[in-house]
C-alpha positions in Angstrom: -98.2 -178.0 150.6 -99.1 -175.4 148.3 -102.8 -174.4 149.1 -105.2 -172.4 147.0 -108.3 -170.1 148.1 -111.0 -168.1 146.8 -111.6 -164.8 147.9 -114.3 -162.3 148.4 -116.0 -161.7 152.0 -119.2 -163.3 151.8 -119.7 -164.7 148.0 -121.4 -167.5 147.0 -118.5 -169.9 146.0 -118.4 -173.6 144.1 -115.5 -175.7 144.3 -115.0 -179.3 143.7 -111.6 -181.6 144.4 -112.9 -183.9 141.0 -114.6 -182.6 138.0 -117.7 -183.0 137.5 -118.9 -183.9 141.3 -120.7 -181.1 141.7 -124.4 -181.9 139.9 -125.1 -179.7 137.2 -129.2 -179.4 136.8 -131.1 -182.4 137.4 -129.2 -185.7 138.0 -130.8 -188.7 137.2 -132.0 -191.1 138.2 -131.9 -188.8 141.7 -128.3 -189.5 142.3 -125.6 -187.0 142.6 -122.2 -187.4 140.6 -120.1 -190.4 142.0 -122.6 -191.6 144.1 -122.0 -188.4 146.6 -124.3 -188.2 149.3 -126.0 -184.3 149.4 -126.4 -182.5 153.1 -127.0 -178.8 153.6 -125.5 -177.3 156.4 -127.7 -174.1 157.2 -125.9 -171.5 159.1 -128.9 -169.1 159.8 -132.7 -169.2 159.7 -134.0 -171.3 156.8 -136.2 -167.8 156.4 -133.2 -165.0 157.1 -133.2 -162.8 154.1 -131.4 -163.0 151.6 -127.9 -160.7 152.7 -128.0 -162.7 155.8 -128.8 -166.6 154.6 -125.9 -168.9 155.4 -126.1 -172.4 153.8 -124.0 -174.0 151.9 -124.9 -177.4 149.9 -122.1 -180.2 150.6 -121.3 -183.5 148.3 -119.8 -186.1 150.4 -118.5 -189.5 150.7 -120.8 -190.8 154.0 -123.3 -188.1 155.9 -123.0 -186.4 158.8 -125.0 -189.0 160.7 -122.9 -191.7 160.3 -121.6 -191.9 163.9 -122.0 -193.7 167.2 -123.6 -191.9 170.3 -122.3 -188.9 171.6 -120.8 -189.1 175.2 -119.8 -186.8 177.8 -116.2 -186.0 178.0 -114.4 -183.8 180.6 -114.5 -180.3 179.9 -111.0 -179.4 180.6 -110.1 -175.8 180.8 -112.5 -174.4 178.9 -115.8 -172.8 180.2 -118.9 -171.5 179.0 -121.8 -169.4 180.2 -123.2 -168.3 182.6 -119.6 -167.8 183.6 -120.4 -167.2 187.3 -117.2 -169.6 189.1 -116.4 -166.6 190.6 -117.6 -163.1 191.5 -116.8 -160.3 188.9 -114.1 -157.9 189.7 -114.5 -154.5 188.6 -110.6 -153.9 188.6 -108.3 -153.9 185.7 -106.8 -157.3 184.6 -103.7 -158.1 182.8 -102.0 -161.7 182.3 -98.5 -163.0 181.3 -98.4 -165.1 178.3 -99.6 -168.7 178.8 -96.8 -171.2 179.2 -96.4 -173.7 176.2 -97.0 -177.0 177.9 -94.7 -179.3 178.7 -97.1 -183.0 178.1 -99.2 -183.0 174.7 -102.0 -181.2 174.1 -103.7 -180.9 170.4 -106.1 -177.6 170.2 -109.1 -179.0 171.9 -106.7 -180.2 175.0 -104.8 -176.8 175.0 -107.7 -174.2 175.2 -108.3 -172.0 178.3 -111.1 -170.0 178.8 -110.0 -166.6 180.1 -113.7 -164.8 180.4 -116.8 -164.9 179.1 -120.5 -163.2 178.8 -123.9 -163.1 177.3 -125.7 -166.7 177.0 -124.3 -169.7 174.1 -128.2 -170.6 174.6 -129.9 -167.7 173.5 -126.6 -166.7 171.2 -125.5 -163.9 172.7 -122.3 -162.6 173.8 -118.7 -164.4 173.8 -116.3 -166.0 175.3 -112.1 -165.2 174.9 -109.9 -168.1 175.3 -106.2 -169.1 174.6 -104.5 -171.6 173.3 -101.0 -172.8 173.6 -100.2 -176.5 172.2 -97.2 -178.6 171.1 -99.2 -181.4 169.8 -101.6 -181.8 166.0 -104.8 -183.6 166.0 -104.3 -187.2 165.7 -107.5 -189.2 164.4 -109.9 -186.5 166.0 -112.0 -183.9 164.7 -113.9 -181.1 166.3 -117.3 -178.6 166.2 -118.3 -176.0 168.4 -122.4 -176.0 168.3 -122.7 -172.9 170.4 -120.7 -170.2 168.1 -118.5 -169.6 165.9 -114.8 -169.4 166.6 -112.1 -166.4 165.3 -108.6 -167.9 166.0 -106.1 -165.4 165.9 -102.4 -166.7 165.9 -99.7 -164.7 168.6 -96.9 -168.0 167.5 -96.4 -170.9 165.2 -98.2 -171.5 162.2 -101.5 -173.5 161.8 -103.3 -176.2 159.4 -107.0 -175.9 159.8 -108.1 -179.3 157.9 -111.7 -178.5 157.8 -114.8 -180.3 155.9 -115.0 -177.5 153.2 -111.1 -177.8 152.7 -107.7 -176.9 154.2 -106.2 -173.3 155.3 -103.2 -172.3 156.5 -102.7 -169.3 159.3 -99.6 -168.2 160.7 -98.6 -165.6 162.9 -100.5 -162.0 161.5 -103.6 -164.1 160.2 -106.6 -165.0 161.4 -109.1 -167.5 160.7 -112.6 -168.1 161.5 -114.6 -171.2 161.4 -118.2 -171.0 161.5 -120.8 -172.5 164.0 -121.3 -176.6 163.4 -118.5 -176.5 160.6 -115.9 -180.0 161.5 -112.1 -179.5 161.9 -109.1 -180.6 162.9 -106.0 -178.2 163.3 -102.2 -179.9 162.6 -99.1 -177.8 164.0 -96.9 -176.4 161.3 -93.9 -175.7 163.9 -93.1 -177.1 166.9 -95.4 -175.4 169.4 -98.0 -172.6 168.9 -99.8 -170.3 171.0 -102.4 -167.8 170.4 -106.1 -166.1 171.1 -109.7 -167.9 170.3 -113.1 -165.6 170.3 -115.8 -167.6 170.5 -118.4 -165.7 169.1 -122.3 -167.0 170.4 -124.3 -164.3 168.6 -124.8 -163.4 165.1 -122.2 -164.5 162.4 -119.5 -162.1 162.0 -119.1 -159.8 159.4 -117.4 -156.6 157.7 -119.0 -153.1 159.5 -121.1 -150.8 157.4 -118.4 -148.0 156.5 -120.4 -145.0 156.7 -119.0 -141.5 156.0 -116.2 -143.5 155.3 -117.4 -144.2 151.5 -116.5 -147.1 149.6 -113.1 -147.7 150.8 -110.9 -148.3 154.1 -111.3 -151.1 156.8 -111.2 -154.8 155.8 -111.6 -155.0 152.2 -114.1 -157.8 151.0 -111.6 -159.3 148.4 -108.7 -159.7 151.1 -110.7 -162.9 152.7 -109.9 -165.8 151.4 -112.0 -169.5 151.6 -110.8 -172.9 150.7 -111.3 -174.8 148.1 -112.7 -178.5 148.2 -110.2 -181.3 149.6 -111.2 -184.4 151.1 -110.2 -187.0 152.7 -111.5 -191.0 152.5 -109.3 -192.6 154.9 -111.4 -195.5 156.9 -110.4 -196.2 160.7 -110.9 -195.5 164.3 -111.8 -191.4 164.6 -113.9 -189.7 167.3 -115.6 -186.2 166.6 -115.2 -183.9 169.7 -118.7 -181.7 169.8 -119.1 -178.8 172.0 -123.1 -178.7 173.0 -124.5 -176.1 175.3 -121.1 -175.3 177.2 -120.0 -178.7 177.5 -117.9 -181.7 175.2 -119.2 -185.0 173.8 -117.8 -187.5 172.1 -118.4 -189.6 169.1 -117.0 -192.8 167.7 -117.0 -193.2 164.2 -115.3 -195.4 161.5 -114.2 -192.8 158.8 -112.9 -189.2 158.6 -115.7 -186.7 158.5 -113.6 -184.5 155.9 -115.0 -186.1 153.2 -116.8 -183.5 151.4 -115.2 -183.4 147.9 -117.4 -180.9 146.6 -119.3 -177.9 147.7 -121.4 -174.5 146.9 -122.7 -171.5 148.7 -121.6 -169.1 151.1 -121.2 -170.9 154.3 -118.0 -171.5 154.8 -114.2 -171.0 157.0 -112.1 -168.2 156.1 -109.1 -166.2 156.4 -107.7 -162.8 156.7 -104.1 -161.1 156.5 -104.2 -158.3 159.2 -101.6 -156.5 157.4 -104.1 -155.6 154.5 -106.4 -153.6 156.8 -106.5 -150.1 155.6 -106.1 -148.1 158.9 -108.2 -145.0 159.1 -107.2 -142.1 161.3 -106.7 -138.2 162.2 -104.8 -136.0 160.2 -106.0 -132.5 162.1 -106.2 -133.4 166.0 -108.2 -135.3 168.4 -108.7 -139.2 168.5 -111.5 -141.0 165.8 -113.0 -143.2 168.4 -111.5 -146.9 168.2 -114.3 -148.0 166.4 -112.3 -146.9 163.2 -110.1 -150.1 163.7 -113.1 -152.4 163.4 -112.3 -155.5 161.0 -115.2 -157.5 161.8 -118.6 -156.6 163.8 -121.2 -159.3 165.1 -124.4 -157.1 165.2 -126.9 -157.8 168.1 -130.9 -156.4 168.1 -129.7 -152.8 169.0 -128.7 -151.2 166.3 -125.5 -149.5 166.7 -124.2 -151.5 170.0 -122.7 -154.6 168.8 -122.7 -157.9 170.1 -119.0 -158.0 169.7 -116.4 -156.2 167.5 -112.9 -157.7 166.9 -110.7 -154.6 166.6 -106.9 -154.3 164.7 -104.4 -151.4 166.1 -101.7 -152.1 163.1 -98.5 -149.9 162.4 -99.8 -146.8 160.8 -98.9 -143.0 160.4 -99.7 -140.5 163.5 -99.5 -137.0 162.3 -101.9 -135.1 164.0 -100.8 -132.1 165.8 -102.0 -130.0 168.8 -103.3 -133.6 170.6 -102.3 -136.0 172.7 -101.5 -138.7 170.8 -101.6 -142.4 172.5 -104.9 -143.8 173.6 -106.6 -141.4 176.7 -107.5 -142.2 179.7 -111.0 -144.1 179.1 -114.4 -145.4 181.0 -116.2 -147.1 178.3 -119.6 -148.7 178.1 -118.2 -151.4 176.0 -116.2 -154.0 177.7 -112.8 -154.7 176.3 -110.3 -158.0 176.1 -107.0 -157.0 174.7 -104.3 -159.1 173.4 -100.7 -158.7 171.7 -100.0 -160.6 169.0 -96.4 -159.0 168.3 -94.5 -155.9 168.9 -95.8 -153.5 171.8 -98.8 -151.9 172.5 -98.6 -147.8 171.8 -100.5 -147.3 175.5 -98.2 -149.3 177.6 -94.7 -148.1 176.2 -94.1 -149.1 180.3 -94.1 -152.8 179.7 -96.1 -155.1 181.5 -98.1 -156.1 178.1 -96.1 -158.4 175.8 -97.1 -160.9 173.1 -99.0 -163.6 174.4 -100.4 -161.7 176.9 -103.6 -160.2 177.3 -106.0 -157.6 179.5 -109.3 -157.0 180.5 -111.0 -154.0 181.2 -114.9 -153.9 182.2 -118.0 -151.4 181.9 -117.0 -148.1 183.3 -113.1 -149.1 184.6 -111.0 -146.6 184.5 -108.0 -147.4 181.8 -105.2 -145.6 179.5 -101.7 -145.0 178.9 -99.3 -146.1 181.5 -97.3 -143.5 183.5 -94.1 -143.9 181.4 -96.4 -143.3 178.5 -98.2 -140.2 179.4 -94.8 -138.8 180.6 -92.9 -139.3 176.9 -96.0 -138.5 175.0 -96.5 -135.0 176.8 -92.8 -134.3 176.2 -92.6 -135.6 172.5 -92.0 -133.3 169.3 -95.2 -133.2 167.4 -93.5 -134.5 164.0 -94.8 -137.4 161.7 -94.2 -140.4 163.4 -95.0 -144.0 162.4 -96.3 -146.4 164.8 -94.6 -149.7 163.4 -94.6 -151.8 167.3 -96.4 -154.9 165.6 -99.9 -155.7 165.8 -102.8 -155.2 169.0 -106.2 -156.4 168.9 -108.9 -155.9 170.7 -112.7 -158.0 171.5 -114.9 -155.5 172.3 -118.4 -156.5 173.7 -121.9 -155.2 175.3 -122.1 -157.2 178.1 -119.7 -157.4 180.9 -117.1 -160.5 180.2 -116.7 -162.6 183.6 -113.5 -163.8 184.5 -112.6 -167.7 184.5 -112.0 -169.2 188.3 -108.4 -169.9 186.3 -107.9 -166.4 184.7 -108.4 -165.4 188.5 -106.1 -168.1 189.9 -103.0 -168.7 187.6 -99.6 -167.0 188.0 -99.9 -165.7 184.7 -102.3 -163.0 186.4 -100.2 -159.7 187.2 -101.4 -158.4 190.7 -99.1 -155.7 190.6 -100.9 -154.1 187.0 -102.1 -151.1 188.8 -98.9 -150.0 189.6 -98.5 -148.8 185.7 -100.4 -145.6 186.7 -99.6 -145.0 190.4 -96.6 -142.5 188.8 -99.5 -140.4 187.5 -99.5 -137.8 190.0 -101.4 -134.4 190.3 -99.5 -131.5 188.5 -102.4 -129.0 188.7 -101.2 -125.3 189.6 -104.3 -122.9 189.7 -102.3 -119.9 189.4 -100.3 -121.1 186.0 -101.9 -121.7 182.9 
């Protein structure tokens, strides 16, 4: 299936799947084209200004309200704050890639929360989860009430049907959909795995580029949103929501993708990582990571954000008279780091593969593993092109608390401290 987009970070789009059913001035008498029913879905503050107002206006075949009660459901493996099921560690933390399961799960079965901070309720902070499935979404839709969610394919290749229209993400994409928006997600291959931030504070959006100038980073006409598609299919559905860290259930009668037109600036989207335009030294020294920022949810302090979801792409390293891999680091920012293909250019050791991911918290010690250090110290300062694949990283102000799971399974690696036990002291006072 061929799918078409429009593009622009941001814009204020109009679509519609059959001409005309989007109103043009005043309809009368006071009913829209083809009988659509009109609902606003807001996405910020009715009074935000104007950069930051989210809404867009949706033409549809039923509203929104057209459902039975809401019921409690079990939670399954995912988690939300306060993320206190078990004391937090201040040691480094790596995992193995999630096995794909063996009995079906769809995306909402399939996700496991890894760690989490902040509060959903006061919308701050995030959670990072993964998801491996073998199964599509069969006659069920999902919402996430608490914050919107930034899926970022490691394998297989994805069909988010959503209420504003369809996208497809494969591996080297990402997609977000935003707080409250309805979804369902069909496999394209026969199993896929991958990486979900679930962002709780404020909507995500491209950083502020500084010195920079007008170029570099995440380009606003790279992102691409979906044009209307809807679906009027009548029959037995339930809408999965999650409320306040938990899932409910809903019966209703019809698909809730039934929107077959829309306008505004509220909406899913996608990105292709490898148009990122990667910023970095040509003289010596490190830019601080910060240069690798593709999207930045800002929080009341200016200049700390509430999260940052960060790219390390292939790119050129040519600077000379430096170290060049990532240094040994304490950060006040806490990091979640995941592989999406390739390897990582600070653990050339192994350990870190695609699929799996680390976490390193407020003021732990972190850096190139010992087989790193060792080949980067001895290596020819030449041009040299990084081309392992793709490494991202979820970068946050408040301390992300591991899951009881992330702390249990026997995809943790208790051994990950062993990568820098081969760093030993080679100080000599008397040679310079």
């Amino acid at each position: 299936m061929e799918l078409q987009y429009n593009s622009g970070f941001g814009n204020e789009f109009a679509t519609e799947a059959l001409v005309g059913a989007l109103p043009k001035g005043q309809n009368s008498p006071q009913r829209n084209p083809y009988n659509l029913y009109a609902e606003q879905v807001n996405g910020s503050a009715f009074t935000a200004h104007r950069g930051a107002n989210k809404r867009s206006w949706l033409y549809r075949i039923r509203p929104s309200v057209v459902h039975k009660p809401y019921e409690r459901i079990d939670n399954g493996l995912i988690r939300s704050t306060p993320f206190n099921e078990v004391e937090t560690t201040p040691n480094q933390l790596r995992w193995d890639p999630h096995p794909i399961p063996t009995t079906p799960k769809d995306m909402v079965d399939g996700i496991i929360t890894m760690a989490g901070c902040g509060d959903s309720v006061s919308q701050t902070g995030v959670a990072v989860h993964i998801y491996a499935i073998n199964s599509s979404m069969k006659n069920r839709y999902f919402y996430n009430a608490d914050g919107e969610m930034l899926f970022i394919p490691q394998q297989g290749a994805l069909l988010f049907r959503t209420e504003l229209g369809n996208i497809h993400v494969t591996t080297g994409e990402i997609c977000v959909i935003p707080r409250g928006i309805k979804f369902a997600v069909d496999l394209m291959d026969e199993n896929a795995r991958g990486y979900i931030c679930e962002n709780y504070g404020s909507p995500f959006k491209l950083p502020d580029l500084g010195p920079i100038g007008a170029n570099g980073l995440a380009n606003p006409r790279d992102f691409q949103y979906p044009i209307a598609c809807y679906e009027q299919v009548d029959g037995e559905f339930h809408v999965i929501s999650k409320f306040m860290g938990n899932l409910w259930q809903a019966e209703l009668k019809h698909s809730p993708l039934d929107v077959v037109a829309w306008h505004g600036n509220y909406a899913p989207y996608k990105y292709n990582l490898a148009h990122f335009n990667c910023i970095n030294t040509v003289s010596f020294d490190h830019p601080d990571p910060s240069i690798f920022t593709v999207l930045t949810s800002a929080s009341d302090t200016p200049g700390t954000a509430n999260a940052d979801f960060v790219l390390f792409p292939p790119r050129w390293m040519v600077a000379e008279h430096t170290f060049r891999p990532p240094w040994f680091h304490r950060n006040f920012m806490n990091e979640y780091m995941g592989l999406i293909s390739g390897a990582y250019d600070a653990k050339e050791g192994g350990g870190f593969v695609p699929g799996g991911s680390s976490l390193h918290n407020c003021m732990s010690g972190h850096g190139p593993d010992a087989a790193t250090y060792e080949k980067a110290v001895n290596a020819t300062l030449e041009p040299h092109y990084i081309n392992n694949g793709f490494a991202f990283m979820v970068e946050t102000r408040f301390v992300n608390r591991p899951t009881k799971y992330a702390m249990e399974t026997g995809e943790l690696q208790k051994d990950y401290f062993e990568c820098w036990q081969g760093l030993k002291p080679l100080f000599n006072p008397n040679q310079r």
